[in-house]
Biopython code that builds the backbone (N, CA, C, O; Angstrom):
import numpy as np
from Bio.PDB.StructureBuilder import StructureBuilder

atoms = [
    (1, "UNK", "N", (88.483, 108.182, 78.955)),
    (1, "UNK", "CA", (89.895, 108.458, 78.833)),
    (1, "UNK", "C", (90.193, 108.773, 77.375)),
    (1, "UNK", "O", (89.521, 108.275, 76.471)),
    (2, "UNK", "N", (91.426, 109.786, 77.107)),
    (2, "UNK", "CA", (91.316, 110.048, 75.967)),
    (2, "UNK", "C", (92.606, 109.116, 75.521)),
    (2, "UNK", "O", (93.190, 108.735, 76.535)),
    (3, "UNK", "N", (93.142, 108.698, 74.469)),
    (3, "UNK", "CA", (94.035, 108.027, 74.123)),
    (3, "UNK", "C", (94.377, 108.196, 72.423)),
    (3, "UNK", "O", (93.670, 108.069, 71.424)),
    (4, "UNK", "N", (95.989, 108.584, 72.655)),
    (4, "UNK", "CA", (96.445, 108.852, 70.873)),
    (4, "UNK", "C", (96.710, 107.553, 71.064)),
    (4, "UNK", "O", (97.047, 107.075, 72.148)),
    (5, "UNK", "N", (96.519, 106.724, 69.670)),
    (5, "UNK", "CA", (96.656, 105.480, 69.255)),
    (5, "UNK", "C", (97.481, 106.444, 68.347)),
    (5, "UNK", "O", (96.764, 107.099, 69.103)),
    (6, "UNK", "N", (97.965, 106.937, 67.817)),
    (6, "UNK", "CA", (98.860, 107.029, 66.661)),
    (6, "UNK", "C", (98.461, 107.486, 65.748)),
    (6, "UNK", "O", (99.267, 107.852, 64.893)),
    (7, "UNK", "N", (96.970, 107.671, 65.523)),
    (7, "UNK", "CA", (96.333, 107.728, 64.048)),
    (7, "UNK", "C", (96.131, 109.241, 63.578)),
    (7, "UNK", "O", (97.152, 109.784, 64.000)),
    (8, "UNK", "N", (95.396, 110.183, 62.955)),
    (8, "UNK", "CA", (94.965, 111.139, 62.337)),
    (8, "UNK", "C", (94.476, 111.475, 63.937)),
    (8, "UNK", "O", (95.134, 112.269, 64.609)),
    (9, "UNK", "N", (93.953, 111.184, 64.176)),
    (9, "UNK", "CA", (92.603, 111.315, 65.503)),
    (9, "UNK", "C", (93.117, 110.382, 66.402)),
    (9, "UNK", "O", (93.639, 109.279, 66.241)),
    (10, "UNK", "N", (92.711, 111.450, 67.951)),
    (10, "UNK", "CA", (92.507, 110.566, 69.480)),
    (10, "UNK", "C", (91.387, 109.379, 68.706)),
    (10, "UNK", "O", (90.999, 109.099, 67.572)),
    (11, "UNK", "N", (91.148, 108.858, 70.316)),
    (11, "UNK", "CA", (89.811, 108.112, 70.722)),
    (11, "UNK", "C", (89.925, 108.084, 72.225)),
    (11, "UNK", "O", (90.818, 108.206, 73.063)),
    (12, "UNK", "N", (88.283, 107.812, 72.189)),
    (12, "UNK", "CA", (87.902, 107.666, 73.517)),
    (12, "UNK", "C", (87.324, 106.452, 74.340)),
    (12, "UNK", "O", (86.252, 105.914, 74.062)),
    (13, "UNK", "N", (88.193, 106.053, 75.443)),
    (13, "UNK", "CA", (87.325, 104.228, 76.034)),
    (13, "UNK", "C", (87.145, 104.962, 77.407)),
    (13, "UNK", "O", (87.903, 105.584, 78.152)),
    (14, "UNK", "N", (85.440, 104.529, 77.430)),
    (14, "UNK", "CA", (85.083, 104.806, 78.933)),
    (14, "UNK", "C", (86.385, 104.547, 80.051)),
    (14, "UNK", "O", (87.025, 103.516, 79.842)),
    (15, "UNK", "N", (86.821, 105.394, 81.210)),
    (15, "UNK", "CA", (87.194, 105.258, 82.380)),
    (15, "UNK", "C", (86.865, 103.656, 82.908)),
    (15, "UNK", "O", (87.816, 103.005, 83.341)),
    (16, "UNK", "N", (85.785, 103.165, 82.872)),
    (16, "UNK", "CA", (85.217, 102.202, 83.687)),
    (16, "UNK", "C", (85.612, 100.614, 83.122)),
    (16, "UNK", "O", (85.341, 99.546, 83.670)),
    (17, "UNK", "N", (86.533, 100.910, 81.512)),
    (17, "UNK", "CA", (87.013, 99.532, 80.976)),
    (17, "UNK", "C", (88.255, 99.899, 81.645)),
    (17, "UNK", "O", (88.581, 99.076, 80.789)),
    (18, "UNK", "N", (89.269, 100.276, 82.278)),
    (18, "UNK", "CA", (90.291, 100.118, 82.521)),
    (18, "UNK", "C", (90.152, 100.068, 84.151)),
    (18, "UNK", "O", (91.070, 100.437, 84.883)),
    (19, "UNK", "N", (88.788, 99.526, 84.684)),
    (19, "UNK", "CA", (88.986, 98.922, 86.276)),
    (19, "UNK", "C", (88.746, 97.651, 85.675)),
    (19, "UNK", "O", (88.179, 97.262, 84.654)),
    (20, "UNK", "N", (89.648, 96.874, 87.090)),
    (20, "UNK", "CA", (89.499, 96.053, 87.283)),
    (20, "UNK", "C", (87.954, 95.477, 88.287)),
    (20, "UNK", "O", (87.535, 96.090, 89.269)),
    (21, "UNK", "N", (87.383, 94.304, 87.773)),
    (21, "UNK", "CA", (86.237, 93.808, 88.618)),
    (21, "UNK", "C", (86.123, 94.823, 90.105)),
    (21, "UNK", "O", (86.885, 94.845, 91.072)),
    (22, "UNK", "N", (85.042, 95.506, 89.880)),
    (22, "UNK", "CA", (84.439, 95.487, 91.930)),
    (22, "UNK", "C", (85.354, 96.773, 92.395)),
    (22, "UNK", "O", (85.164, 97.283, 93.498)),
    (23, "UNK", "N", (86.531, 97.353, 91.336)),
    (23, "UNK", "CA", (87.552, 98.652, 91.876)),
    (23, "UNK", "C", (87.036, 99.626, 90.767)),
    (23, "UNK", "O", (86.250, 99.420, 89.842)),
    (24, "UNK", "N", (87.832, 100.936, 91.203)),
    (24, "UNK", "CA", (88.241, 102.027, 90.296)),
    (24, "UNK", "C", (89.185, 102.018, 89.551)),
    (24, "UNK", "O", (90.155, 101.311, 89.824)),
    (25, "UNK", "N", (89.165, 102.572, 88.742)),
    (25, "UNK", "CA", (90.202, 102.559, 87.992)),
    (25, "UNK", "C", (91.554, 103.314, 88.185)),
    (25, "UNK", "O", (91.626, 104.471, 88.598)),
    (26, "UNK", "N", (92.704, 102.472, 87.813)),
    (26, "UNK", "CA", (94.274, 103.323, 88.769)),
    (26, "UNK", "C", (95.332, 103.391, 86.623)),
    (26, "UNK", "O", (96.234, 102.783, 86.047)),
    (27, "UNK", "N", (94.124, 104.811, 86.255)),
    (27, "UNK", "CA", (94.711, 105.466, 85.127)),
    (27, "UNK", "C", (95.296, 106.844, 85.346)),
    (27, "UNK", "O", (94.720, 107.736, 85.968)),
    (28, "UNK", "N", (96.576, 106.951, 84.740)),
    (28, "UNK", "CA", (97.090, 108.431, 84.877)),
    (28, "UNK", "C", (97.570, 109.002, 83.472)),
    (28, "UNK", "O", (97.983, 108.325, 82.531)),
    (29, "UNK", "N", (97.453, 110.172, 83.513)),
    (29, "UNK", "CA", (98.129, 110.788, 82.381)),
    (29, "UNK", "C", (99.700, 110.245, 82.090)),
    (29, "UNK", "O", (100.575, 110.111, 82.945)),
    (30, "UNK", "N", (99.851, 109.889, 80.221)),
    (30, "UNK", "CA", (101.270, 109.232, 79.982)),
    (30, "UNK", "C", (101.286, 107.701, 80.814)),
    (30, "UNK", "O", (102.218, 107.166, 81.415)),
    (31, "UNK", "N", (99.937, 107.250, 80.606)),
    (31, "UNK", "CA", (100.431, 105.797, 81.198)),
    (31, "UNK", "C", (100.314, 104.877, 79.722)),
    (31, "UNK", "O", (99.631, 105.544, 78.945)),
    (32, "UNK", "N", (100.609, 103.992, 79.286)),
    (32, "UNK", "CA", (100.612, 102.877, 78.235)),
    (32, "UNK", "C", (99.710, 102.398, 78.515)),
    (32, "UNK", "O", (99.569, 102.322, 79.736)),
    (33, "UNK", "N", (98.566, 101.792, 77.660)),
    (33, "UNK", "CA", (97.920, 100.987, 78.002)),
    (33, "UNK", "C", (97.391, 100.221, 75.878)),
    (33, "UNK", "O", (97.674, 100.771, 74.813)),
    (34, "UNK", "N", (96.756, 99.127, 76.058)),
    (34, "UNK", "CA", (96.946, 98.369, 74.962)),
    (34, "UNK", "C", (95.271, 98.664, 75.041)),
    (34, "UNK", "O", (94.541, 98.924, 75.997)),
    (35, "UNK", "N", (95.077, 98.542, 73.971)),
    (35, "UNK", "CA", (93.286, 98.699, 73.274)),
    (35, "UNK", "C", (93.137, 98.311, 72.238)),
    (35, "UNK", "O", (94.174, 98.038, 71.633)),
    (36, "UNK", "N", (91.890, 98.104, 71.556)),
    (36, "UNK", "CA", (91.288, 97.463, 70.269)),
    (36, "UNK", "C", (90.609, 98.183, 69.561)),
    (36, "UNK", "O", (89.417, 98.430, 69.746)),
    (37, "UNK", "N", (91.597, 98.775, 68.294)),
    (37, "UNK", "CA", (90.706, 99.688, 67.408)),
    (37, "UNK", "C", (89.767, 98.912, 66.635)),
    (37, "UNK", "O", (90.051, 97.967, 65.900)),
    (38, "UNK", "N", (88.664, 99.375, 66.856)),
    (38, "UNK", "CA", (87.087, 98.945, 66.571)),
    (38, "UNK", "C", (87.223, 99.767, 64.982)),
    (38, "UNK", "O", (88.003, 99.284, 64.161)),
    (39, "UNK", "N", (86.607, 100.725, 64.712)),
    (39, "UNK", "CA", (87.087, 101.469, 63.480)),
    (39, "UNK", "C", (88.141, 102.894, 63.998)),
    (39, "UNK", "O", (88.475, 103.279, 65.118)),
    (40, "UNK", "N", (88.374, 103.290, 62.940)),
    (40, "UNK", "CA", (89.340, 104.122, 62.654)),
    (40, "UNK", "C", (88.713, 105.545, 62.775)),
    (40, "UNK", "O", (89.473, 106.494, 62.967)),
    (41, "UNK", "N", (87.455, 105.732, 62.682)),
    (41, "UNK", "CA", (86.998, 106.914, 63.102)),
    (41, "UNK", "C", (85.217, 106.637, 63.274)),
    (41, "UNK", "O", (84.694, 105.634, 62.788)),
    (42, "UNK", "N", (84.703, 107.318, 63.768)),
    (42, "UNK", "CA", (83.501, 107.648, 64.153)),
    (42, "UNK", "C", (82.741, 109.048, 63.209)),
    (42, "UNK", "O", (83.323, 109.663, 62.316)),
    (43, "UNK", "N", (81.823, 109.220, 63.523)),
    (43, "UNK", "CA", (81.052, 110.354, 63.115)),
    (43, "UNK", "C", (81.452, 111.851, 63.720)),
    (43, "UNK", "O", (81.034, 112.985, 63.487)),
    (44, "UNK", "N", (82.359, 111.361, 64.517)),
    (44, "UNK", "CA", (83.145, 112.791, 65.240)),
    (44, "UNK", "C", (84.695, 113.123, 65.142)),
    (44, "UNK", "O", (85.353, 113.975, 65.739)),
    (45, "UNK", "N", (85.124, 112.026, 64.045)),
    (45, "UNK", "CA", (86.644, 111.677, 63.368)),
    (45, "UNK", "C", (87.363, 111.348, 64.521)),
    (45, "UNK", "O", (88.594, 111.364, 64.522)),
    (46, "UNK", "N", (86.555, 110.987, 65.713)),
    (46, "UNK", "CA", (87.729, 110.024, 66.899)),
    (46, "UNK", "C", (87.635, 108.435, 66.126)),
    (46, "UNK", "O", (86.738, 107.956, 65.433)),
    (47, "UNK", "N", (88.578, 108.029, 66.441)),
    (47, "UNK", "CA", (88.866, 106.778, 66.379)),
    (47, "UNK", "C", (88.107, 105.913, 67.597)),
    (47, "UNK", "O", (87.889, 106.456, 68.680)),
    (48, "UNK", "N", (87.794, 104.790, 67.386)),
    (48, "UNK", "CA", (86.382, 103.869, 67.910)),
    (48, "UNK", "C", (87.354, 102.637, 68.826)),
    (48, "UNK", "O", (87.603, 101.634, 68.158)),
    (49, "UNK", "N", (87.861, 102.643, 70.158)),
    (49, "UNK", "CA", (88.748, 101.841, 70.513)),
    (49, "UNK", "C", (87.798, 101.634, 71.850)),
    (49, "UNK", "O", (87.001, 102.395, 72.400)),
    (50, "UNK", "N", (88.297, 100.023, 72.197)),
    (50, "UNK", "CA", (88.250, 99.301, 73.429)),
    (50, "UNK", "C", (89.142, 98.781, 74.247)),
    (50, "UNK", "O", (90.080, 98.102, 73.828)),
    (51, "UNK", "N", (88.943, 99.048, 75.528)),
    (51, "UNK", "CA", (90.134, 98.134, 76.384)),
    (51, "UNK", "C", (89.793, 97.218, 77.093)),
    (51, "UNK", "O", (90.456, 96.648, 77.960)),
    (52, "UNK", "N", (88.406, 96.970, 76.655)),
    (52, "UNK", "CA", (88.016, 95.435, 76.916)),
    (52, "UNK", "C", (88.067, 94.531, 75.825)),
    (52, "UNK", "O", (88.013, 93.324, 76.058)),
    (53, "UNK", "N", (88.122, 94.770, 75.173)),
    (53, "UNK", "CA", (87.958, 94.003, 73.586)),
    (53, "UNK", "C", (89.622, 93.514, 73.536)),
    (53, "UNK", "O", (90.055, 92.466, 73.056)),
    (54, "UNK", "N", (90.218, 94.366, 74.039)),
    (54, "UNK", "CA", (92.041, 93.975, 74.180)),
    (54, "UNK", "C", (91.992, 93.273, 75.307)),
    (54, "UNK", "O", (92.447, 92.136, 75.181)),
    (55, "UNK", "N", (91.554, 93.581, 76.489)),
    (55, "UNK", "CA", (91.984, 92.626, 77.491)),
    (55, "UNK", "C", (91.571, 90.754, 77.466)),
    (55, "UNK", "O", (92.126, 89.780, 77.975)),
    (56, "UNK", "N", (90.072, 90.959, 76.423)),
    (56, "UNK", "CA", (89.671, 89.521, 76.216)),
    (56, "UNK", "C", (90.863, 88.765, 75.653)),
    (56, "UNK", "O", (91.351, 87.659, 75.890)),
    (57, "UNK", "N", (91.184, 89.852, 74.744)),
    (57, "UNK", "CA", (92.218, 89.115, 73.096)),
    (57, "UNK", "C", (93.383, 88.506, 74.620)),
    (57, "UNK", "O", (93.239, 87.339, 74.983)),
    (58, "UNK", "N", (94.312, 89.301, 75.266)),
    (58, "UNK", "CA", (95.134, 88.793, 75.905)),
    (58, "UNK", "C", (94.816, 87.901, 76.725)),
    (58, "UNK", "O", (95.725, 87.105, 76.963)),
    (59, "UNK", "N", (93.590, 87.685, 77.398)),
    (59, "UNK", "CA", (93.571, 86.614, 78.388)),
    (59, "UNK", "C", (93.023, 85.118, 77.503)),
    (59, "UNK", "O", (92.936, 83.994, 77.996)),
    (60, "UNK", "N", (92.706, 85.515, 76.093)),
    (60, "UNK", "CA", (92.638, 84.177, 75.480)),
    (60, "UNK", "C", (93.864, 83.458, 74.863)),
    (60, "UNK", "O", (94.178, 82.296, 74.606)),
    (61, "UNK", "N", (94.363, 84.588, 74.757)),
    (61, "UNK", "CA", (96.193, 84.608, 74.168)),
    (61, "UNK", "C", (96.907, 83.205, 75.458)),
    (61, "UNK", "O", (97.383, 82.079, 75.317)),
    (62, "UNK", "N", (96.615, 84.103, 76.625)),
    (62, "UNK", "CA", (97.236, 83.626, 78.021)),
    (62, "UNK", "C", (96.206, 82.313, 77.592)),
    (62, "UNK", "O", (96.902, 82.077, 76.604)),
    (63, "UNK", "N", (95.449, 81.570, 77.530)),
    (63, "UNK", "CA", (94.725, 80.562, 78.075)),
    (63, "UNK", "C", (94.801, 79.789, 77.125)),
    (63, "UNK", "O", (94.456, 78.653, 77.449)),
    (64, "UNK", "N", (95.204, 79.926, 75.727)),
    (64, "UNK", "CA", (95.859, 79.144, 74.881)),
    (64, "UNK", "C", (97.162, 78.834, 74.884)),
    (64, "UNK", "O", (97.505, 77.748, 74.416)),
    (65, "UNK", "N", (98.295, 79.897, 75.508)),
    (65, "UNK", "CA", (99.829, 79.454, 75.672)),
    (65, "UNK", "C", (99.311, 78.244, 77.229)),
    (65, "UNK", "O", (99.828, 77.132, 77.326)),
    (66, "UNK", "N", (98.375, 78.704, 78.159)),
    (66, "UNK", "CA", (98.525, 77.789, 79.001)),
    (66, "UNK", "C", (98.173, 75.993, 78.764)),
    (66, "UNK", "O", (98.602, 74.884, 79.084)),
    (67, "UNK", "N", (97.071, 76.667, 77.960)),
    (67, "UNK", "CA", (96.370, 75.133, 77.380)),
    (67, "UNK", "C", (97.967, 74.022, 76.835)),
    (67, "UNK", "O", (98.316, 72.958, 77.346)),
    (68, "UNK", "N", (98.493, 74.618, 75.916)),
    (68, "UNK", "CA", (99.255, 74.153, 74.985)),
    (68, "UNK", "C", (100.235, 73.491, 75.471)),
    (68, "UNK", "O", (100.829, 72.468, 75.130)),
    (69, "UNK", "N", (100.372, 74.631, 76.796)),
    (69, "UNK", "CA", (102.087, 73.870, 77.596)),
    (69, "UNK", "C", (101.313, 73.164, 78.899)),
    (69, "UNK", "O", (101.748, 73.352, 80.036)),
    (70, "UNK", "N", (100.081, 72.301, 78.641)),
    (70, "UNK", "CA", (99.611, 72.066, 80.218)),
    (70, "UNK", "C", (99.650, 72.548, 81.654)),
    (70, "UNK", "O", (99.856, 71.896, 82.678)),
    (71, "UNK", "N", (99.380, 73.962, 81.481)),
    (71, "UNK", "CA", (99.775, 74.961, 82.590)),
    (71, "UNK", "C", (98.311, 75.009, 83.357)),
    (71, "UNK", "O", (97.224, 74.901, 82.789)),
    (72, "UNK", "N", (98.572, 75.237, 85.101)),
    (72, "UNK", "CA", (97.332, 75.981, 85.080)),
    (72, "UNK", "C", (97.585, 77.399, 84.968)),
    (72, "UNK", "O", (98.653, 77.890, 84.600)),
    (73, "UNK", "N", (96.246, 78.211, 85.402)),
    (73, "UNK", "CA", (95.779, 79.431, 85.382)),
    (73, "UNK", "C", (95.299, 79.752, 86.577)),
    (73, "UNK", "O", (94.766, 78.957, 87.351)),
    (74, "UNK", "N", (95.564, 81.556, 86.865)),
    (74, "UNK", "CA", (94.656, 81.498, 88.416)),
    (74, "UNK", "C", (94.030, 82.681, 87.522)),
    (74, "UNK", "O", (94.346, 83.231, 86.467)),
    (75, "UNK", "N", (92.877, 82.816, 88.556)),
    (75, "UNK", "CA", (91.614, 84.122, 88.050)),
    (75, "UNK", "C", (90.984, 84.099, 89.264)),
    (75, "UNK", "O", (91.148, 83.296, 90.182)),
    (76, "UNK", "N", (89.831, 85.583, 89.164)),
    (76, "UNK", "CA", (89.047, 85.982, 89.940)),
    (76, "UNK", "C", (87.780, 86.160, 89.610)),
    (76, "UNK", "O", (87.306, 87.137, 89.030)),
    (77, "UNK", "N", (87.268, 85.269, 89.959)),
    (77, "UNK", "CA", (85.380, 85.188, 89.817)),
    (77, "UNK", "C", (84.919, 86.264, 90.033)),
    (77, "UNK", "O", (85.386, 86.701, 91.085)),
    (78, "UNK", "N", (84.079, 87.080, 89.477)),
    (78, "UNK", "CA", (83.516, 88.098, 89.646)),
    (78, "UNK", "C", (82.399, 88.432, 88.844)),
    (78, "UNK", "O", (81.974, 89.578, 88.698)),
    (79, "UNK", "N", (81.803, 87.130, 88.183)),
    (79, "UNK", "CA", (80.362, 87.323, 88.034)),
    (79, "UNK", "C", (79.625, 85.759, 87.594)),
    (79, "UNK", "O", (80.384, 84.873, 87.201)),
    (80, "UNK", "N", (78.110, 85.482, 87.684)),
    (80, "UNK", "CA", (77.662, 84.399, 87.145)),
    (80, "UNK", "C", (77.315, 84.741, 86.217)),
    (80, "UNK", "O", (77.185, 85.941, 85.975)),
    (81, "UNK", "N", (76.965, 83.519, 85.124)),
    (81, "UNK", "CA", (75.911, 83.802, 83.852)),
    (81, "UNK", "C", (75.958, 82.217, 83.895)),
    (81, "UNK", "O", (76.681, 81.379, 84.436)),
    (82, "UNK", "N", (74.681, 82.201, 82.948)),
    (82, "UNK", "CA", (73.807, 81.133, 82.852)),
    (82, "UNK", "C", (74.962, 79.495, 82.329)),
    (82, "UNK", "O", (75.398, 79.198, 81.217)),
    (83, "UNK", "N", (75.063, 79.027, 83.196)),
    (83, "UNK", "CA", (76.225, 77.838, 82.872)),
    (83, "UNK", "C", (77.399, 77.786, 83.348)),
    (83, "UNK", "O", (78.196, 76.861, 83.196)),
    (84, "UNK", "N", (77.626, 79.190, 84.198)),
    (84, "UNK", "CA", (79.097, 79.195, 84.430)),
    (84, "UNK", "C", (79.496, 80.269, 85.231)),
    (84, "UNK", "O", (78.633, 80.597, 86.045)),
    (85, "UNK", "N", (80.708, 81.033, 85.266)),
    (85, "UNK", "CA", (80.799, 82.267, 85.993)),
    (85, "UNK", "C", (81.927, 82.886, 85.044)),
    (85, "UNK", "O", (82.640, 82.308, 84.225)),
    (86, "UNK", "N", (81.869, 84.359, 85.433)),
    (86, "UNK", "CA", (82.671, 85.287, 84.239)),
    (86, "UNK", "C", (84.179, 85.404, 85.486)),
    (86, "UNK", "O", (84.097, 85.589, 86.700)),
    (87, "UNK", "N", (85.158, 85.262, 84.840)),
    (87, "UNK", "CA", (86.608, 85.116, 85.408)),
    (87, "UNK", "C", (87.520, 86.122, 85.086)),
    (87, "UNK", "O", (88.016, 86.150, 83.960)),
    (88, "UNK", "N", (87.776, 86.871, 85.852)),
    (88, "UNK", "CA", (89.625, 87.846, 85.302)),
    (88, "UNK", "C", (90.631, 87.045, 85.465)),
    (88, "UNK", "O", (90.819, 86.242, 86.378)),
    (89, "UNK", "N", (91.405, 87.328, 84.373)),
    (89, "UNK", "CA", (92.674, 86.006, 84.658)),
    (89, "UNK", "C", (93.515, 86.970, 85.208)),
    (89, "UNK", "O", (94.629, 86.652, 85.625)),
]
sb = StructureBuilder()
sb.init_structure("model")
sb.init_model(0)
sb.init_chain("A")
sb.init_seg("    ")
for serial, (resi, resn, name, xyz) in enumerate(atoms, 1):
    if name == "N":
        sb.init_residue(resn, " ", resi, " ")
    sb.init_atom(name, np.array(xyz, "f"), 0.0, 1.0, " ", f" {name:<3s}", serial, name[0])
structure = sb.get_structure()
């Protein structure tokens, strides 16, 4: 996907960070979406952004306002690793 962040230069985040676990992705032209500028340009003067690197930042955001106010949380399991399982909040 291509995306103006605002800067001198687009950037580009794979199609496949903006699905959700196990789906496709439901991106359209002129939609908003929040990302993590990695650097400011690349070797091809795009700018170096993630929309997984943003979605972590917000769901730790979310899991510290929950912690704080003794809230729970709901999520969706959608993978193991060694000790535990990987969660979408």
């Amino acid at each position: 996907a291509l995306i103006d962040v605002g800067l001198k230069s687009e950037g580009r985040v794979p199609l496949r960070e903006f699905a959700a676990p196990g789906q496709k992705p439901e991106l359209t032209v002129g939609d908003t979406v929040e990302v993590y500028v990695e650097r400011m340009e690349d070797k091809n003067g795009e700018a170096v952004l993630s929309r997984e690197k943003a979605r972590r930042e917000e769901a730790w955001q979310q899991l510290e306002t929950a912690f704080n106010e003794s809230r729970r949380v709901t999520g969706t399991i959608f993978g193991r690793v060694k000790g535990g399982f990987t969660v979408d909040l």
